[in-house]
N, C-alpha and C positions, 0 to 999 in steps of 0.2 A: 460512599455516596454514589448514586446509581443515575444512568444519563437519561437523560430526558427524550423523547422521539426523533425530535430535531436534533438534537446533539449527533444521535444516534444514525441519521441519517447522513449526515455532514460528515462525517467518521465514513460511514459506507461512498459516498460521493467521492473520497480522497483515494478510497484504498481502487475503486472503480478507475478513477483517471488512472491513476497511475498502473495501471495494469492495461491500460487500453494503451497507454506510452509506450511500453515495454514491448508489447501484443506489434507496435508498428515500426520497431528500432527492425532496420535491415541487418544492421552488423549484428553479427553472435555472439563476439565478445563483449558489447555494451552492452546486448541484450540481456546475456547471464550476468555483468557486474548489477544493471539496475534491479534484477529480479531479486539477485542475494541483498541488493540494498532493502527491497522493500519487505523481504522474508525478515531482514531483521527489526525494524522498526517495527513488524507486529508482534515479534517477541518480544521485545523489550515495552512494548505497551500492553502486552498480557502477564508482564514481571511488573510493572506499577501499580 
């Protein structure tokens, strides 16, 4: 089943914030724990 543009976009909206979060963490060790967080939720949403 293939996503619709808006879905599509909504998907691109999340993975944006959350990178612009990361992009403004001062600390280096959260910065690297949320980057590996977010590295893996797009593996595992390109394994579904």
């Amino acid at each position: 089943m293939g996503q619709t543009d808006i879905q599509f976009k909504a998907f691109i909206r999340f993975v944006l914030d959350a990178l612009k979060e990361v992009n403004e963490e001062k600390n280096e060790e959260k910065r690297s724990e949320k980057m590996k967080k977010i590295l893996e939720n797009l593996q595992k949403t390109l394994e579904d």
